[in-house]
DSSP file (Angstrom, degrees, kcal/mol; ACC not computed):
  #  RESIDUE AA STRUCTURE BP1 BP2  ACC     N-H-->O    O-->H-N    N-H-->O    O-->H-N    TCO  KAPPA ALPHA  PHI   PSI    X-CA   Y-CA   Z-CA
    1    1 A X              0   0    0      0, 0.0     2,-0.2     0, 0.0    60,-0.0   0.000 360.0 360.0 360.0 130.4  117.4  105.7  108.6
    2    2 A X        -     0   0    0      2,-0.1    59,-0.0     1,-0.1     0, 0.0  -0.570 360.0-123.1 -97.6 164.1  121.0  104.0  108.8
    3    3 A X  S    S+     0   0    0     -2,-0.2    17,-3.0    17,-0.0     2,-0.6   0.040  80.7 106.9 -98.5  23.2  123.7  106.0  109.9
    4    4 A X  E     -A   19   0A   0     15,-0.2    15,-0.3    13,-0.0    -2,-0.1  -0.816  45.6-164.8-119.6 139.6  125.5  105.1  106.4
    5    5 A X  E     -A   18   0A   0     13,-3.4    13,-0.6    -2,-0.6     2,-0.2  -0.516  20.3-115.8-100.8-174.5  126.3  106.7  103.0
    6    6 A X  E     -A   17   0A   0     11,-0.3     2,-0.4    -2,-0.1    11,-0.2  -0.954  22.2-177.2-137.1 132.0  127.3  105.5   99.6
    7    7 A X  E     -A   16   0A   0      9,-0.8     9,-2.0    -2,-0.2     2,-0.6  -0.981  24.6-127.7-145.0 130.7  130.3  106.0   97.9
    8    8 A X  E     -A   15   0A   0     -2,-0.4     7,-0.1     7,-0.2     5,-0.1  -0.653  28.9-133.5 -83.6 127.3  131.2  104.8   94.2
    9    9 A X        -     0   0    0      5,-1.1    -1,-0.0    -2,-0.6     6,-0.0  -0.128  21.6-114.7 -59.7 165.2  134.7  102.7   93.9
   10   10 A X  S    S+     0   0    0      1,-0.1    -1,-0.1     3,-0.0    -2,-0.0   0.786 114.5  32.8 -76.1 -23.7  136.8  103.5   91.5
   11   11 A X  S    S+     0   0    0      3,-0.1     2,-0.3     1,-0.0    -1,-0.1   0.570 116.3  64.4-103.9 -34.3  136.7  100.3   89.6
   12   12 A X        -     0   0    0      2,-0.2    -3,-0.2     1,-0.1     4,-0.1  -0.892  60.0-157.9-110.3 120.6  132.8   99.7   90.5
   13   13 A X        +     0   0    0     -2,-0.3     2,-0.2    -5,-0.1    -1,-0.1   0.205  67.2 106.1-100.9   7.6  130.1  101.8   89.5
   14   14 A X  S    S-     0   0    0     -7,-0.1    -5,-1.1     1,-0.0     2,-1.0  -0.568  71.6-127.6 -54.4 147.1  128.2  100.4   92.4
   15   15 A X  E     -A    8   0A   0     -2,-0.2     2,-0.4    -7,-0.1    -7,-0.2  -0.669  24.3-161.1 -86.5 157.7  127.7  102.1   95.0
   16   16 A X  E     -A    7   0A   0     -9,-2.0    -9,-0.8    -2,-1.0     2,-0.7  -0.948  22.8-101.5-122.2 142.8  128.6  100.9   98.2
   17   17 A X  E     -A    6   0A   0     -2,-0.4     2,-0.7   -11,-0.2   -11,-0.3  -0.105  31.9-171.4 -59.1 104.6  127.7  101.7  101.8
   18   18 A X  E     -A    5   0A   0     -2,-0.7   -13,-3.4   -13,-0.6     2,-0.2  -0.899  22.6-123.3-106.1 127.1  130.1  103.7  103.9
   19   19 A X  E     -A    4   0A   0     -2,-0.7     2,-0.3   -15,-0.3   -15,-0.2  -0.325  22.1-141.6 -45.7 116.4  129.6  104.2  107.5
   20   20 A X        -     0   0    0    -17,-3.0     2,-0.3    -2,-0.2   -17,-0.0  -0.710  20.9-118.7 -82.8 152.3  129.4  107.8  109.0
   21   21 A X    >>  -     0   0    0     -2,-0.3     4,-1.9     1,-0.1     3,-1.3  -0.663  36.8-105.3-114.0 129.1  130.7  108.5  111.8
   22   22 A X  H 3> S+     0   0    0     -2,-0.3     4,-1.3     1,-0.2    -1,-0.1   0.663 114.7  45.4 -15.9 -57.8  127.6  109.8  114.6
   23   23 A X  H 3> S+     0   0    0      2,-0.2     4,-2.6     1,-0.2    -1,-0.2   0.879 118.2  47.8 -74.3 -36.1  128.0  113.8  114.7
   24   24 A X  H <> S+     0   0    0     -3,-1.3     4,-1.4     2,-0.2    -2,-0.2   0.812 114.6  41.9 -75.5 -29.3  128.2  113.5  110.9
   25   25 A X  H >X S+     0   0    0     -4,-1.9     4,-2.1     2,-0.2     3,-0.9   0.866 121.5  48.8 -62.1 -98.5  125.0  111.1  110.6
   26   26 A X  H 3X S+     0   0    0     -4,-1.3     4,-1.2     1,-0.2    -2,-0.2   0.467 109.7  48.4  30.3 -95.8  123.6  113.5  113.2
   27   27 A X  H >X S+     0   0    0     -4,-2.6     3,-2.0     2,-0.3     4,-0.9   0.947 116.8  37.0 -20.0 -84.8  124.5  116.5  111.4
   28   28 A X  H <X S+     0   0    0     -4,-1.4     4,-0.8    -3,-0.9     3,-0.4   0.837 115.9  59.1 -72.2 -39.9  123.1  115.7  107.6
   29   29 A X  H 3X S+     0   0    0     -4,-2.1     4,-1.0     1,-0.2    -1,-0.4   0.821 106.2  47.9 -83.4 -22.2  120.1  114.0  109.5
   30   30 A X  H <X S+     0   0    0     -3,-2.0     4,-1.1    -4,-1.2    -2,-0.3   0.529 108.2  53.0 -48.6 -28.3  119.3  117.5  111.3
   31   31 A X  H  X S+     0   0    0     -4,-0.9     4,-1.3    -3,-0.4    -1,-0.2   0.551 107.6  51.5 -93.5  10.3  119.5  119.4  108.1
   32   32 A X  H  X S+     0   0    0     -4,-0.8     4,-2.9    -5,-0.3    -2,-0.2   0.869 108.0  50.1 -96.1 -32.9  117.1  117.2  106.7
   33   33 A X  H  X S+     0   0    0     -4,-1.0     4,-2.0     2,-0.2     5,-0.3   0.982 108.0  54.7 -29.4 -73.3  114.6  117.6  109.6
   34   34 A X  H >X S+     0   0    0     -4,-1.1     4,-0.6     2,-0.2     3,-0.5   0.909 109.2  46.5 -48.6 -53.4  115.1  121.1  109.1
   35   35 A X  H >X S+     0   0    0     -4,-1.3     4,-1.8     1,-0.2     3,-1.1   0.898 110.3  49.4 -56.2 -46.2  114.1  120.5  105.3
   36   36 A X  H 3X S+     0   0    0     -4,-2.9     4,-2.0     2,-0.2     3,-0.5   0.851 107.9  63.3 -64.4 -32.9  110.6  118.1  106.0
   37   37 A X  H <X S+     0   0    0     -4,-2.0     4,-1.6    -3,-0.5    -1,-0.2   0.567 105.5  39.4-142.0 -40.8  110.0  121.2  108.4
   38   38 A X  H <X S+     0   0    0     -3,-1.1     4,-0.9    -4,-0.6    -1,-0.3   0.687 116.8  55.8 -98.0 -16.0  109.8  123.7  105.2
   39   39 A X  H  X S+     0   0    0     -4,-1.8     4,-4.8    -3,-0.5    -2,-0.3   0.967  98.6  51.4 -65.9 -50.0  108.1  121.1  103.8
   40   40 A X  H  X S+     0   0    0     -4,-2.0     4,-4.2     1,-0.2    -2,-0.2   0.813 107.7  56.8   9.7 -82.9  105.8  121.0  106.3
   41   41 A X  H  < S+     0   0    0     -4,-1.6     4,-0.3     2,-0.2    -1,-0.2   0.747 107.0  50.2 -39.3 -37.6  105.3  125.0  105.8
   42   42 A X  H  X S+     0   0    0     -4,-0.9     4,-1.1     2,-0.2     6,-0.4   0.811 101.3  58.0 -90.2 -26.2  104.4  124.6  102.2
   43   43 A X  H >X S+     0   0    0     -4,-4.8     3,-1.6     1,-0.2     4,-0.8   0.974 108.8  47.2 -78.7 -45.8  101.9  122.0  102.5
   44   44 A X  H 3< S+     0   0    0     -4,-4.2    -1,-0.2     1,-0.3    -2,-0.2   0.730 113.2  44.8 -77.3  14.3   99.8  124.1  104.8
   45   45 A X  H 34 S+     0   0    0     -4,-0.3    -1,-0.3     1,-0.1    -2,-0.2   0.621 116.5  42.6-130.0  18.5   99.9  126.9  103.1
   46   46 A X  H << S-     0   0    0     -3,-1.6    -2,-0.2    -4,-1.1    -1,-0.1  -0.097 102.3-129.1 -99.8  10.2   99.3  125.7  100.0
   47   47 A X     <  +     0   0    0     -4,-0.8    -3,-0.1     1,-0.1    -4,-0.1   0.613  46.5 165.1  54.3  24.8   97.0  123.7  101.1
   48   48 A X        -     0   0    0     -5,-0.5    59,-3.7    -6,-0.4    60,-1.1  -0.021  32.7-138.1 -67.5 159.4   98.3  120.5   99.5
   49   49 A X  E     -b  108   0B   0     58,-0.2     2,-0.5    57,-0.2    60,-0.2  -0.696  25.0-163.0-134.8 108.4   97.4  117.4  100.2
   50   50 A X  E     -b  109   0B   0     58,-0.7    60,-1.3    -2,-0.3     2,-0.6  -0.480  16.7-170.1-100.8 127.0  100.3  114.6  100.5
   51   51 A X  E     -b  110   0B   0     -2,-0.5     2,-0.4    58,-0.2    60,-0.2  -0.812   5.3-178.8-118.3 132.1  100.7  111.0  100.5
   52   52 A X  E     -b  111   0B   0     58,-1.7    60,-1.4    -2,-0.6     2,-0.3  -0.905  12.4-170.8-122.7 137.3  104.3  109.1  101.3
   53   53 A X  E     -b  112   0B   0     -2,-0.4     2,-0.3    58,-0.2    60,-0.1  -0.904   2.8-164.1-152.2 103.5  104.1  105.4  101.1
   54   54 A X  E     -b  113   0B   0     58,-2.2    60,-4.5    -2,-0.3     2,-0.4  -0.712   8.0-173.5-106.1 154.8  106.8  103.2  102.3
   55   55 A X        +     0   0    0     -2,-0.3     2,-0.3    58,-0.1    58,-0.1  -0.958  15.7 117.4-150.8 118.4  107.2   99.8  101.5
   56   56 A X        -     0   0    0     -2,-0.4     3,-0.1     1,-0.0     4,-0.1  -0.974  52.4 -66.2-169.2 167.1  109.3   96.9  102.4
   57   57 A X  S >  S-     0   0    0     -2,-0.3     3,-0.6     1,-0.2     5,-0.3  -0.167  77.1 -77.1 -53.3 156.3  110.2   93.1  103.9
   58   58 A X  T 3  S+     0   0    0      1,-0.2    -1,-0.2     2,-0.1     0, 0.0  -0.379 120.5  19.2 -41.1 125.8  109.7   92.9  107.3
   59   59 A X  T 3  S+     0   0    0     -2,-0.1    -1,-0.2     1,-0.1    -2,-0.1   0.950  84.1 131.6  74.5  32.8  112.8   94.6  109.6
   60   60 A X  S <  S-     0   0    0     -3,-0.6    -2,-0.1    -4,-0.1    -1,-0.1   0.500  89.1 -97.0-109.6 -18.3  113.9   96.7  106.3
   61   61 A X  S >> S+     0   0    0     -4,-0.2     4,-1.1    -5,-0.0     3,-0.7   0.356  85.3 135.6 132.4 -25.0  114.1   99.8  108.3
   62   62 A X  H >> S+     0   0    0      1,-0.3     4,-1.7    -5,-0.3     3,-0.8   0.813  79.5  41.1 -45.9 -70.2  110.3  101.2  107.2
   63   63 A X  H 3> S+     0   0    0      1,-0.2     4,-2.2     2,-0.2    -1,-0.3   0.959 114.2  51.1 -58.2 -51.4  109.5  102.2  111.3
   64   64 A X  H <> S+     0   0    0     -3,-0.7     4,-1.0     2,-0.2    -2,-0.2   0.825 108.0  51.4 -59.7 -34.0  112.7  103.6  111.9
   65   65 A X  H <X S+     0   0    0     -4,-1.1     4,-3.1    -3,-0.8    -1,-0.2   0.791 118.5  37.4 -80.1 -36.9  112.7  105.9  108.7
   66   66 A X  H >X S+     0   0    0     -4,-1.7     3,-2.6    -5,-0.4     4,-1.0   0.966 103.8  65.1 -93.9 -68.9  109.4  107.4  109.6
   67   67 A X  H 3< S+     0   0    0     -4,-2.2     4,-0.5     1,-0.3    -1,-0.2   0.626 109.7  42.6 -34.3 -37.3  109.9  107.5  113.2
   68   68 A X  H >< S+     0   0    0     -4,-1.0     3,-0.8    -5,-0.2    -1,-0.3   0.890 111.9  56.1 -62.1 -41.7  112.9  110.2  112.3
   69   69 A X  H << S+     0   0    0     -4,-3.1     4,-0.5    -3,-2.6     3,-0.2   0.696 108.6  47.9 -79.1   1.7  110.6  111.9  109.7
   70   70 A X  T 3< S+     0   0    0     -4,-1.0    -1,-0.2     2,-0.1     5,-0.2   0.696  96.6  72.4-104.4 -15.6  108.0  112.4  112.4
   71   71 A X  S <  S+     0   0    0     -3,-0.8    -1,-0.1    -4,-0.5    -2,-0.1   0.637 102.7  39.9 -67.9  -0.7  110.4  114.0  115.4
   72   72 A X  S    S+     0   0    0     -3,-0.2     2,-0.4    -4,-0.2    -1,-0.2   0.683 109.4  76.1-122.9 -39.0  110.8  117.0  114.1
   73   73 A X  S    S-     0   0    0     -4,-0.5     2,-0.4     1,-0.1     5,-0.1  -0.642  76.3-100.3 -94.4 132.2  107.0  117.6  112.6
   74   74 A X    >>  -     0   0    0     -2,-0.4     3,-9.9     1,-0.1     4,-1.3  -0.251  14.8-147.4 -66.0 104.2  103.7  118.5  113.7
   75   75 A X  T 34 S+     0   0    0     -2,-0.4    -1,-0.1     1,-0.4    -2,-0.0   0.345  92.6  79.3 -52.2   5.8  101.3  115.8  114.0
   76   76 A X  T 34 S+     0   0    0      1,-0.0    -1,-0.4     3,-0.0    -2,-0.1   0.647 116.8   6.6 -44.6 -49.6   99.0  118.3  113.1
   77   77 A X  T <4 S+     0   0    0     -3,-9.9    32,-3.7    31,-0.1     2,-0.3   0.663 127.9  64.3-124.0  -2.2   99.7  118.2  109.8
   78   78 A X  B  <  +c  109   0B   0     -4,-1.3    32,-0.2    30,-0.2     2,-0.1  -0.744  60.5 151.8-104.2 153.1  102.3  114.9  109.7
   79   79 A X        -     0   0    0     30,-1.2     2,-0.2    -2,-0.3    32,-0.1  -0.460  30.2-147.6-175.5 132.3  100.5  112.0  110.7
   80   80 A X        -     0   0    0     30,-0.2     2,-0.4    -2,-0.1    32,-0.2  -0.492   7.5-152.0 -99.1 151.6  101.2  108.3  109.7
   81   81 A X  B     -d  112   0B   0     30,-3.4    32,-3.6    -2,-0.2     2,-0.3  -0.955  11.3-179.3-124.7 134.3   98.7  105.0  109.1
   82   82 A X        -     0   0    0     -2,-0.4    32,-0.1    30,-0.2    30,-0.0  -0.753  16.6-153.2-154.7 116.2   99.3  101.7  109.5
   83   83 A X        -     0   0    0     30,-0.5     2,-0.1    -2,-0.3     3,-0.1  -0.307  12.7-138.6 -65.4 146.9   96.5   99.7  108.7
   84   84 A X        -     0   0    0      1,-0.3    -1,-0.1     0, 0.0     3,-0.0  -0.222  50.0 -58.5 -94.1-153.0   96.2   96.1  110.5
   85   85 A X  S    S-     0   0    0     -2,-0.1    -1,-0.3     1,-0.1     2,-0.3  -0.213  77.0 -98.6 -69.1 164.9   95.2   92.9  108.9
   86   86 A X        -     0   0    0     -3,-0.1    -1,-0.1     4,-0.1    -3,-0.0  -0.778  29.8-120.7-101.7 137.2   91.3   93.6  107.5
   87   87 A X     >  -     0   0    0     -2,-0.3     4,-2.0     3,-0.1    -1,-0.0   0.167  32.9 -95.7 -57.2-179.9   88.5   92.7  109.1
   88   88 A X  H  > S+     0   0    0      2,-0.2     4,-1.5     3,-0.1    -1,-0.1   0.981 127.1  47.5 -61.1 -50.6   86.1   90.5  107.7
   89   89 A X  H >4 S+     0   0    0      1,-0.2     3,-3.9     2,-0.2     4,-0.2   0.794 106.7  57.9 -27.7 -92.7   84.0   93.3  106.4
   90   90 A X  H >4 S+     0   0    0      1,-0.3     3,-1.9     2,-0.2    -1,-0.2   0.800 107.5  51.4 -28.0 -54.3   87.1   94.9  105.0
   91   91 A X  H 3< S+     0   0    0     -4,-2.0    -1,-0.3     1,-0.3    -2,-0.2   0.817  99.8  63.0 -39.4 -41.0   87.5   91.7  103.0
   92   92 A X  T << S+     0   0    0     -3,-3.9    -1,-0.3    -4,-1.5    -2,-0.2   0.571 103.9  49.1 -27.8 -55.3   84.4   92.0  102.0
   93   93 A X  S <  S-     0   0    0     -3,-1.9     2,-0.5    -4,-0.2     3,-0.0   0.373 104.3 -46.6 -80.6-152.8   84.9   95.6   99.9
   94   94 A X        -     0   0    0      1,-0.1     4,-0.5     0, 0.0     3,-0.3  -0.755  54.3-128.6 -61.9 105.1   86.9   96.9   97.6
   95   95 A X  S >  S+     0   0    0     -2,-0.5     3,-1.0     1,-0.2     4,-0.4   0.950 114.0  38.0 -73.2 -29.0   90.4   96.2   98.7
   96   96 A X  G >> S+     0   0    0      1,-0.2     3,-2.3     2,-0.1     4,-0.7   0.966  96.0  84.6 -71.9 -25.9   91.6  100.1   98.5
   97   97 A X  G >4 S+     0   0    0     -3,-0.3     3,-0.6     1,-0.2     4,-0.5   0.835  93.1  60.9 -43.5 -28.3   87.6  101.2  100.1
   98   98 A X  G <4 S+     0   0    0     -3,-1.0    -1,-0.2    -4,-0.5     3,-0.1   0.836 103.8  36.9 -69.1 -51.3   90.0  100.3  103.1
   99   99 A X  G X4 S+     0   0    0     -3,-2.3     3,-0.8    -4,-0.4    -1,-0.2   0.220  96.5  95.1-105.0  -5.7   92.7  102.8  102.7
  100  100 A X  G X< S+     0   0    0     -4,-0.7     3,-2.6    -3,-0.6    -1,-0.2   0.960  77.4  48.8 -71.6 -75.1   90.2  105.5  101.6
  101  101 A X  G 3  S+     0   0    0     -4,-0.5    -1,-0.2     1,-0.3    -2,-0.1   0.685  98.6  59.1 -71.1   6.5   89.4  107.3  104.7
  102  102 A X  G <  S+     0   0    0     -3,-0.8    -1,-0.3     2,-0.0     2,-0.2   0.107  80.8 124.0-117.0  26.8   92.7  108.1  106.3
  103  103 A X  S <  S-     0   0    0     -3,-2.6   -52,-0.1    -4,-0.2   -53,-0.1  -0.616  72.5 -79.2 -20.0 118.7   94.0  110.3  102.9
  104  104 A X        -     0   0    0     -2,-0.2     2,-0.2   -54,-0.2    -1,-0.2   0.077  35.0-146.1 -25.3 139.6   94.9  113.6  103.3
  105  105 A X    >   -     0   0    0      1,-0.1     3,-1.0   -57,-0.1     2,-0.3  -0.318  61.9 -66.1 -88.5-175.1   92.6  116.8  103.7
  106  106 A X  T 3  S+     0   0    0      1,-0.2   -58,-0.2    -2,-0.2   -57,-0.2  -0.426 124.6  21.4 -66.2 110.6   93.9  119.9  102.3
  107  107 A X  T 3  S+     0   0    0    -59,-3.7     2,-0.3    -2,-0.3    -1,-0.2   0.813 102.0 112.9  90.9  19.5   97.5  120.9  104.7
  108  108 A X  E <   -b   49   0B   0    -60,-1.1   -58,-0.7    -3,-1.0     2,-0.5  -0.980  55.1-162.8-155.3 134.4   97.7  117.8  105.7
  109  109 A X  E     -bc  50  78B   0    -32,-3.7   -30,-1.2    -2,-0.3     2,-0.6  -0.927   7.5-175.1-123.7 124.8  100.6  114.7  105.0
  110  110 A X  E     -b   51   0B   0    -60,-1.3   -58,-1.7    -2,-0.5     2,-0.3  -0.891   8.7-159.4 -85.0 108.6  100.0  111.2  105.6
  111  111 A X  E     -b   52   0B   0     -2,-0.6   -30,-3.4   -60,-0.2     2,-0.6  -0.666  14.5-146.1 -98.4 149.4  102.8  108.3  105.2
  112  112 A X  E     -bd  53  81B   0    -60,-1.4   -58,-2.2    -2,-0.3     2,-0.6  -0.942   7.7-152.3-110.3 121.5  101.5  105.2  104.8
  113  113 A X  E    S-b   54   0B   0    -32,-3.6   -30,-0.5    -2,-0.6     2,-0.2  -0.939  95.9  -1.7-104.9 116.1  104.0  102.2  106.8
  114  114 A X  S    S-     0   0    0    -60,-4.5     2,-0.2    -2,-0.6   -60,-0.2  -0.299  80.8-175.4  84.7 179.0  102.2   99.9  103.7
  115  115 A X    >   -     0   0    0     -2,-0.2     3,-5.5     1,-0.1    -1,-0.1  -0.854  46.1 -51.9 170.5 153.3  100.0  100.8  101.5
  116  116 A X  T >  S+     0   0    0      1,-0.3     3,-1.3    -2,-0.2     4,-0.1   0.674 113.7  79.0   6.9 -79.7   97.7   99.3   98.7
  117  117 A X  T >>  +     0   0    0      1,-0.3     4,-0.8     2,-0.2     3,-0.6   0.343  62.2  80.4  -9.1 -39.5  100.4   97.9   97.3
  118  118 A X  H <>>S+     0   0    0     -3,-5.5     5,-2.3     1,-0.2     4,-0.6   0.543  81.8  65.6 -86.6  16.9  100.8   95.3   99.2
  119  119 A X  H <45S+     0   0    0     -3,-1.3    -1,-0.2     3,-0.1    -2,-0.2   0.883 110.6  44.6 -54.8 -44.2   97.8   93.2   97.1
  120  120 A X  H <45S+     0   0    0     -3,-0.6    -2,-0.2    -4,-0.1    -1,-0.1   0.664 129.3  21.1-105.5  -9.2  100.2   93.3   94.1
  121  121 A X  H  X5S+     0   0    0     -4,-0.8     4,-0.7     3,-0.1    -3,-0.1   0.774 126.4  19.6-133.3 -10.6  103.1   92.4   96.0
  122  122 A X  H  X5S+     0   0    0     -4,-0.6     4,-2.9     3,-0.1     5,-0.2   0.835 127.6  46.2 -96.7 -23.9  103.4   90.7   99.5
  123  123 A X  H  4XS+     0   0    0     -5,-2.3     5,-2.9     2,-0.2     6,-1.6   0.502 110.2  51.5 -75.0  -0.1   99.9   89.2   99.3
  124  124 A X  H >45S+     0   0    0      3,-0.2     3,-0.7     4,-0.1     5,-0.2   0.880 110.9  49.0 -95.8 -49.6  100.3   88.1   96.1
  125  125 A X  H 3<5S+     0   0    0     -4,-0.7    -2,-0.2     1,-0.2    -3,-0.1   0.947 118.6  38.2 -51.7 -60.9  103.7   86.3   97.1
  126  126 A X  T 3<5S-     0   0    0     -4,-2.9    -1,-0.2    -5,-0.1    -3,-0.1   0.711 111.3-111.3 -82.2   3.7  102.4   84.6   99.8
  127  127 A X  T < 5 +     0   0    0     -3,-0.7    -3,-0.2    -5,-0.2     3,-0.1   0.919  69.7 135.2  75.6  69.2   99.2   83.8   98.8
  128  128 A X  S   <S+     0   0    0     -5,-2.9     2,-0.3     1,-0.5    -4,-0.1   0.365  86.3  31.3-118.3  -9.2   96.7   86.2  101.2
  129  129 A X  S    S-     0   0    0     -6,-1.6    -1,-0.5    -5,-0.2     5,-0.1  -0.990  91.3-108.2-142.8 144.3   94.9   86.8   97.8
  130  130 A X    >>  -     0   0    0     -2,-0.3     3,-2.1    -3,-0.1     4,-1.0  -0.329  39.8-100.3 -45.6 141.0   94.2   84.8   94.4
  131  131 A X  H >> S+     0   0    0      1,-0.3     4,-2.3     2,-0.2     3,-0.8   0.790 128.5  48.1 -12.5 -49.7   95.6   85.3   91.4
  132  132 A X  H 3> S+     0   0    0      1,-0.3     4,-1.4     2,-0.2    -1,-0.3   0.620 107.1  69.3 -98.9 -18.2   92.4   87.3   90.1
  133  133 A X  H <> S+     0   0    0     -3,-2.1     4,-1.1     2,-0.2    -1,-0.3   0.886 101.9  38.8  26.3 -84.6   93.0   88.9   93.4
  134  134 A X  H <X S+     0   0    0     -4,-1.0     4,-1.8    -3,-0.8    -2,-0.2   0.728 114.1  51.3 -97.8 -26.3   95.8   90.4   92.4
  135  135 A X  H  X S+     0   0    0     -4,-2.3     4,-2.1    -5,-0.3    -1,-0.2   0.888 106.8  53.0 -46.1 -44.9   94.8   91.4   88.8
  136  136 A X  H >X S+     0   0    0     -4,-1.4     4,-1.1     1,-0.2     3,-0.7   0.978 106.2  63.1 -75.3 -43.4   91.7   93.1   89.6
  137  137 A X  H >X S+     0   0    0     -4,-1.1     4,-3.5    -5,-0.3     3,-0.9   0.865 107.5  33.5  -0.8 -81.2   94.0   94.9   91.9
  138  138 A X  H 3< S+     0   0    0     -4,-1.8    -1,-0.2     1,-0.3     4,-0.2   0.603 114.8  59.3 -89.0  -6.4   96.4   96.6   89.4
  139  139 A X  H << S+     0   0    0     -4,-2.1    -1,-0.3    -3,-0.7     4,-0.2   0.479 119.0  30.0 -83.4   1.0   93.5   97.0   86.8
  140  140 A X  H <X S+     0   0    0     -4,-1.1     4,-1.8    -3,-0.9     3,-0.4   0.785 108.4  66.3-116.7 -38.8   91.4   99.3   89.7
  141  141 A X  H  X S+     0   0    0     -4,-3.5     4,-2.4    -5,-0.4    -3,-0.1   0.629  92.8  57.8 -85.9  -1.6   94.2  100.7   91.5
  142  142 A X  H  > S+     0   0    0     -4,-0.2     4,-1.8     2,-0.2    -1,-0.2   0.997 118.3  41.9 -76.0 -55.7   95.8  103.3   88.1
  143  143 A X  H >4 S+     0   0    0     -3,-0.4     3,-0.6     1,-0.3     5,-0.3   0.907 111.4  48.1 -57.2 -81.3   92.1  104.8   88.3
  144  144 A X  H >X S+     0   0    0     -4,-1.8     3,-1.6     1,-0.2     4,-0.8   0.851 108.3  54.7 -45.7 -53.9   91.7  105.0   91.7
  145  145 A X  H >< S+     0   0    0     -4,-2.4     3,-1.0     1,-0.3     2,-0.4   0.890 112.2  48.9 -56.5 -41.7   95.4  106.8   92.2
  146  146 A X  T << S+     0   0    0     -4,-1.8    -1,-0.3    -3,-0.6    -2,-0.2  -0.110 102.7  55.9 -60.8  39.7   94.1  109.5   89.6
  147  147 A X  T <4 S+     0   0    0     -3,-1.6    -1,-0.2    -2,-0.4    -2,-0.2   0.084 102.2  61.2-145.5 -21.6   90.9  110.1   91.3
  148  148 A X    <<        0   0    0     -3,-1.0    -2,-0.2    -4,-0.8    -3,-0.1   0.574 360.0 360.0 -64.6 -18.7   93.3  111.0   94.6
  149  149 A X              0   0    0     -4,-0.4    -1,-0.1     0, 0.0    -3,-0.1   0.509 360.0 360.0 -93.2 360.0   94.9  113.9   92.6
């Protein structure tokens, strides 16, 4: 999480990044704690089960973001995956069979630093999979994400 907001020019309907000043980063990043915190509340006691999946380039901020969303919340019910490279077995499977067992139970939210995703886009880009790879990929993975709900 950067310590910066965004503010539209007058002339530019882009937004651009304005710095905040600490106690005001601070601030707005404490009442948002305070919000994942009631979130928190509501997944266990509705017994949801949640999945947050960030995704980015290397150094895009992906560790940092989740490292805030985790200081405030109970690794009890918060608790983050990041899968390494897959073994040969893993290669072996089903590329999602990987990602399978660390889903949420019931109460209980996982963020994924990665995810799935990356077959259809960093593996595809650098060539860690074949073409047909990356097809069978986005033809299995609509199915699979309803069969998570």
């Amino acid at each position: 999480m950067s310590n910066k907001d965004t503010k539209a020019t007058p002339n530019n309907s882009k937004r651009k990044p304005v710095k905040l000043k600490n106690k005001e980063f601070e601030k707005q990043l404490s009442k948002l704690q305070e919000e994942l915190v009631k979130v928190q509340l509501w997944v266990t006691h509705k017994g949801l089960k949640v999945v947050v999946v960030f995704e980015g380039r290397d150094a895009a901020g992906k560790g940092g973001v989740i490292k805030r969303i985790m200081e405030r919340v109970s690794p009890r019910v918060f608790r983050v995956v990041a899968l390494p490279t897959p073994t040969e077995r893993e290669k072996s499977q089903m590329y999602v069979q990987r990602y399978a067992p660390h889903l949420p139970a019931a109460g209980e939210v996982v963020i994924f630093d990665r995810s799935w995703y990356n077959r259809a886009g960093v593996e595809r880009v650098m060539e860690f999979c074949t073409e047909q790879d990356a097809i069978r990929f986005l033809e299995i993975c609509p199915a699979w994400e309803r069969a998570m709900v």
